[in-house]
C-alpha positions in Angstrom: 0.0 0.0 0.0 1.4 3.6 -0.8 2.0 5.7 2.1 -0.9 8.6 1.7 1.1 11.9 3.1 -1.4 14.3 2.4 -3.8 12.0 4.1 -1.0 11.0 7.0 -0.2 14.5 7.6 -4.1 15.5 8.1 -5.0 13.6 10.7 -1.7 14.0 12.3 -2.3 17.8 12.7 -5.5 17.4 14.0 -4.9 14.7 16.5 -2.4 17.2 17.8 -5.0 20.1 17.9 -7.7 17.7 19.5 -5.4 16.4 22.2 -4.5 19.9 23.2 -8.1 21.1 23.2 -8.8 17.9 25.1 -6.2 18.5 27.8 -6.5 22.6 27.8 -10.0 21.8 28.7 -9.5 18.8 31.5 -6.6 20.3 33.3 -6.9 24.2 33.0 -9.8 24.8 36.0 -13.3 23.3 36.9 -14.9 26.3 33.8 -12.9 24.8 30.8 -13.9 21.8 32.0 -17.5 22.6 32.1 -17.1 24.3 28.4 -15.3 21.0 27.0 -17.9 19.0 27.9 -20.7 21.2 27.1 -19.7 20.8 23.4 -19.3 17.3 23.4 -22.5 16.8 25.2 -23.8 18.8 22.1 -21.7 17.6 19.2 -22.6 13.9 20.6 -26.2 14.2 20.6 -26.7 16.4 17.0 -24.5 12.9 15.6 -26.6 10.4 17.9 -29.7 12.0 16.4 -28.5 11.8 12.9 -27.9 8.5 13.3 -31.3 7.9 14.7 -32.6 9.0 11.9 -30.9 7.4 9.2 -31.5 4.0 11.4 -35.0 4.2 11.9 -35.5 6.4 8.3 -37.4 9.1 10.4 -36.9 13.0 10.3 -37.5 14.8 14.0 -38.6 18.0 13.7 -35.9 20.7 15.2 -37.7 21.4 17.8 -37.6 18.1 19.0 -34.1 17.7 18.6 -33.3 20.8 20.6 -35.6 19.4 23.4 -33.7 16.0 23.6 -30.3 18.2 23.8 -31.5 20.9 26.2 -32.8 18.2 28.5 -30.3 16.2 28.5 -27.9 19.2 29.3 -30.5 20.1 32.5 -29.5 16.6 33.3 -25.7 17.0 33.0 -26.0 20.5 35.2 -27.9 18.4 37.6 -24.2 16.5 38.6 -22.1 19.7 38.8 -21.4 20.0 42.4 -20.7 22.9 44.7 -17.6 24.5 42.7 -20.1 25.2 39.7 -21.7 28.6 41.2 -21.1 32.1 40.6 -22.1 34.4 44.0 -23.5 31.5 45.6 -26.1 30.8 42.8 -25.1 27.0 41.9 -25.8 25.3 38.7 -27.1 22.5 40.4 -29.7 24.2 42.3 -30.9 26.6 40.0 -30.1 25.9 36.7 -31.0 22.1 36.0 -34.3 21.9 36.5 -35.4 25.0 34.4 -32.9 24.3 32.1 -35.0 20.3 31.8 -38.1 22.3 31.7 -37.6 24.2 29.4 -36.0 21.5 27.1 -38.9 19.6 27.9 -41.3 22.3 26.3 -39.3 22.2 22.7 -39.4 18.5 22.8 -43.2 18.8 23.1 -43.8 21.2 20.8 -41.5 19.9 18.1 -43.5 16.5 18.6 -46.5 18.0 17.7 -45.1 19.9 15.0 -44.7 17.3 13.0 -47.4 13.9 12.2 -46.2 10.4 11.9 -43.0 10.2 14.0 -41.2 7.3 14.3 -42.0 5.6 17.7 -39.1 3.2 17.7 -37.3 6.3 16.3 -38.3 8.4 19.1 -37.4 5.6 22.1 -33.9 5.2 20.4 -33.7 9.6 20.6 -34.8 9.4 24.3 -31.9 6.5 25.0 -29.0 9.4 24.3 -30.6 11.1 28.0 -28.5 7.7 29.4 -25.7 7.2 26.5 -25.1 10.6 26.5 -25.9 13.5 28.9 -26.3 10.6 31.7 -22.3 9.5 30.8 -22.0 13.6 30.6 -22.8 14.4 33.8 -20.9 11.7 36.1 -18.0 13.2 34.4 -19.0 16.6 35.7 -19.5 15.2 39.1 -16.2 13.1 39.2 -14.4 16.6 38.7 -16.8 18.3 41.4 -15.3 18.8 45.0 -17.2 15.7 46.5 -16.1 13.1 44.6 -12.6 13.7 46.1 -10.7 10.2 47.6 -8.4 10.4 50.4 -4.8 9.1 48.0 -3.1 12.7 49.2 -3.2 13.9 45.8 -5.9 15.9 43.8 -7.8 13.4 42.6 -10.5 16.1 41.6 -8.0 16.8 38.8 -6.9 13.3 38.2 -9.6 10.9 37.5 -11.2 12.6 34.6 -7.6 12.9 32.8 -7.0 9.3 34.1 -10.2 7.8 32.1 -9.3 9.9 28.8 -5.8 9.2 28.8 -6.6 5.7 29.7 -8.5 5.3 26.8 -5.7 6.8 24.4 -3.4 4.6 25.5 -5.4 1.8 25.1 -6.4 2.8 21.9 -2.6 3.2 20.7 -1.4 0.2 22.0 -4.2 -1.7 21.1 -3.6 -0.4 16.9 0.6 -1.2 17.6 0.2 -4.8 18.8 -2.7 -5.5 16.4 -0.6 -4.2 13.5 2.2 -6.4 14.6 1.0 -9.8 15.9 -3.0 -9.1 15.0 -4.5 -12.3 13.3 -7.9 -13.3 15.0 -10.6 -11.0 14.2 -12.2 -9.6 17.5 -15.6 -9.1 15.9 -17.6 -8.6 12.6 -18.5 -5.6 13.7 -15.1 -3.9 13.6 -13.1 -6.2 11.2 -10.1 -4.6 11.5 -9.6 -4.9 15.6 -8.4 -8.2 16.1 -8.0 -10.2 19.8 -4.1 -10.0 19.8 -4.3 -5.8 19.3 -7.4 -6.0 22.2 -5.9 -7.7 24.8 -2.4 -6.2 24.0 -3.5 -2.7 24.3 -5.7 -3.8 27.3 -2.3 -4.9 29.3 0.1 -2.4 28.4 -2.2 0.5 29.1 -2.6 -1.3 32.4 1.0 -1.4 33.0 1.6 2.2 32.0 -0.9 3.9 33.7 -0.3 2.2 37.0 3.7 3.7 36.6 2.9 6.6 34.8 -0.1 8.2 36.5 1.3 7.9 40.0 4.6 9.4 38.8 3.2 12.2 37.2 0.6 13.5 39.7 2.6 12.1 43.0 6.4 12.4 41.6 6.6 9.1 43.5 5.2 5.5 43.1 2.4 5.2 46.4 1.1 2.2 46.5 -2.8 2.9 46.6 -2.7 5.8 44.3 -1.0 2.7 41.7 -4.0 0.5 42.3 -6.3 3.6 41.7 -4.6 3.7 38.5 -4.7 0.4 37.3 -7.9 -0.2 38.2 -8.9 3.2 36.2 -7.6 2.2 32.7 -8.2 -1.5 33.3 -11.9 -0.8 33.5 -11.6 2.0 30.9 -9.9 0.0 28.3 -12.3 -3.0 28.6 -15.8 -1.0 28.6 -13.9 1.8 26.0 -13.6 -1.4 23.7 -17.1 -2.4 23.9 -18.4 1.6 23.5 -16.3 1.7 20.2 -17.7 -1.6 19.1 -21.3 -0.5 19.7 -20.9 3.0 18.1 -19.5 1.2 15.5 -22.7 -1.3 15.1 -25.0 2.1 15.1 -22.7 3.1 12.0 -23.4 -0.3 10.1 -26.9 -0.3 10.4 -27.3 3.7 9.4 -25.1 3.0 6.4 -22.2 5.2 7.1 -18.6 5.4 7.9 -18.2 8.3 10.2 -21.0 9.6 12.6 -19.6 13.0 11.0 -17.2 15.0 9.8 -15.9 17.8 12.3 -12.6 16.5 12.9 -10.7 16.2 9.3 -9.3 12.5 9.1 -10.9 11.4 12.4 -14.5 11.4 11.8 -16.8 13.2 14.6 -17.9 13.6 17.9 -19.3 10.3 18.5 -16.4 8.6 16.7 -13.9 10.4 19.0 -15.9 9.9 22.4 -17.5 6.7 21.8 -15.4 4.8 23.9 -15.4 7.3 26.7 -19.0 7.3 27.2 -19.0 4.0 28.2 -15.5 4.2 30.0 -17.2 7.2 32.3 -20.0 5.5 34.1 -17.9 2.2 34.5 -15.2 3.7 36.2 -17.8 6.1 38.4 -19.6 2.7 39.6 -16.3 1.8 40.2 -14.9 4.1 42.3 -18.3 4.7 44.5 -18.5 1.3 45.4 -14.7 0.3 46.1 -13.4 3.9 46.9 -16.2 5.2 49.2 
């Protein structure tokens, strides 16, 4: 196969750009946080809905649409905890539920805007509240005050990190050992991930993180904060896996390759975040019941 430079160099540039914006927006204060994953609440749902309709050969009214997307960002506010205020008026408290409500009144009048909607169509729409804003908001509140763990270190600032970069790694190692021992297919679904490249990336994002986590955010190798850390990308890895396989089964039946188009080379929001809307509420069950 020739090597494609123009189309190497593309999607080189922008997984630069993304992985900045990704990290500018995790690490920078609790507000960029909030403003990174506003958007990809957002971007994920206008692709989800796309894809809902190409699926179920339906057409939701824009209303509608915006009603889905505004609720499920009233449910997202609802898990931003006590460092989300400005002079004492919290998000939590006073912006969620009017923020549901008033999502709730597009959704309603979009419906009847429009005759013969899709019921099937319309149940799959309502499912992004959980896949999406649901995966969304447990992200918010694992970078909100009360989530913190006693491991002496900011862990406020380094669990949401840990998941993303979990997934990365995985993601990397998982395309370098599949390229180089990869044989058995790991599903029909994804043809081109194979067992060997699964289970290798699994592993050696395991390995890293548990070195490379603890090093970075304690400068020294402490024992629990290690466990933390392998436990993170273990579980991040494994259910990242399976939310890239699914988001790839949603792809299949619409018909297309990418769920869109915003990143150049990379495909779009749900393409890029797939796996880390399943990785989020896996590693949140996690932590609340071993951690707590």
């Amino acid at each position: 196969m020739t090597f494609n430079w123009p189309v190497f160099k593309t999607r080189t540039l922008t997984a630069i750009l993304f992985a900045a914006v990704m990290l500018t927006g995790l690490l920078w204060n609790h507000w960029s946080f909030l403003v990174l994953f506003s958007v990809i609440h957002f971007g994920c749902w206008w692709e989800y809905l796309k894809l809902t309709e190409k699926i179920h050969q339906t057409s939701f009214h824009i209303y509608t649409k915006l009603g889905l997307m505004v609720m499920g960002y009233g449910l997202m506010l609802w898990f931003c905890g006590s460092v989300y205020q400005i002079n004492n008026y919290g998000f939590r408290e006073n912006l969620s539920l009017p923020v549901s409500a008033a999502g709730f009144a597009l959704l309603l009048i979009g419906i009847f805007q429009k005759n013969g909607i899709s019921l099937r169509g319309f149940l799959m729409a309502l499912g992004g509240l959980v896949y999406i804003s649901l995966c969304s908001g447990l992200m918010m509140d694992l970078k909100s005050a009360e989530t913190s763990f006693d491991f002496h270190t900011h862990d406020t600032v380094f669990v949401p990190p840990a998941i993303v970069v979990s997934i990365w790694l995985n993601d990397t190692l998982a395309y370098i050992t599949g390229s180089l021992i990869g044989k058995t297919p790991l599903s029909k679904i994804s043809p081109k991930k194979t067992w060997e490249g699964t289970i290798g990336g699994i592993l050696l994002s395991v390995i890293t993180a548990t070195f490379a986590f603890p090093a970075i955010y304690n400068h020294h190798l402490y024992k629990p904060m290690m466990i933390l850390s392998g436990s993170i990308a273990l579980i991040a890895s494994v259910t990242g896996t399976i939310g890239d396989l699914f988001e790839s089964k949603l792809k299949r039946i619409a018909g297309v390759k990418d769920s869109g188009r915003i990143m150049p080379g990379h495909g779009g929001f749900l393409d890029r975040f797939d796996s880390m809307l399943f990785a989020i509420p896996a590693v949140w069950l996690y932590l609340q019941i071993a951690m707590r």
